[in-house]
N, C-alpha and C positions, 0 to 999 in steps of 0.2 A: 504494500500500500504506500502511495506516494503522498508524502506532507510538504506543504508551502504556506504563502500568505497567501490568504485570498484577500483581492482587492473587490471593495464596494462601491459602488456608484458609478463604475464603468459603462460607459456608454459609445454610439457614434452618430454624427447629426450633422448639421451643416450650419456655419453662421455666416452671415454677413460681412465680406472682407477677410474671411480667413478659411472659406470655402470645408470643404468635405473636413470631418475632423472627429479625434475624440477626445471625453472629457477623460481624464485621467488624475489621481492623485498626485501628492507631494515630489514621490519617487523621480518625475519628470523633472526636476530643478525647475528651473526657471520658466520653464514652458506651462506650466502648470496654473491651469484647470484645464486649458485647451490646447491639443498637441496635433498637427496639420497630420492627415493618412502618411503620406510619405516617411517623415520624421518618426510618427508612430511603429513605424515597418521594420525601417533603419535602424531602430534601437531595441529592438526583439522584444517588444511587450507583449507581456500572454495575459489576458488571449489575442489570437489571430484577432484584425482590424476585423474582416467581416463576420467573427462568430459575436462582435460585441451587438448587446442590442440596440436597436436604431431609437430613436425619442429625437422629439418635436423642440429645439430650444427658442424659448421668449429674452434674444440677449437684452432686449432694453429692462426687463425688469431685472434683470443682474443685481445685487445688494452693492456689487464693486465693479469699477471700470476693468475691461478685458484687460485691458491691455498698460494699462497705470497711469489713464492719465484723468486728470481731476483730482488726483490726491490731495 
């Protein structure tokens, strides 16, 4: 039997100005909550881009700007 972390809240979706993507925990440094399919690929996150499940994102109701600005 094989043991890991399981990561929660994984998802993949699309947002505005940063195209196909998943959200992704901490793990991603700096890229993180949103990591572009590609870069997701490139850095061997499990699971597979297409086993994550797909979900709908509403970025403007965001709690924090994507990307850091407004701080």
């Amino acid at each position: 039997m094989r043991y890991g972390v399981v990561r929660k809240g994984l998802f993949r979706t699309s947002l505005p100005g940063l195209g196909e993507c998943a959200r992704v925990d901490m793990s991603a440094g700096d890229a993180a909550p949103f990591l572009e399919r590609e870069m997701y690929v490139q850095l061997g996150f499990e699971p597979s881009f297409d086993q994550l499940p797909e979900r709908e994102v509403d970025a403007r109701s965001s709690p924090r700007s994507l990307w850091g600005q407004g701080v």
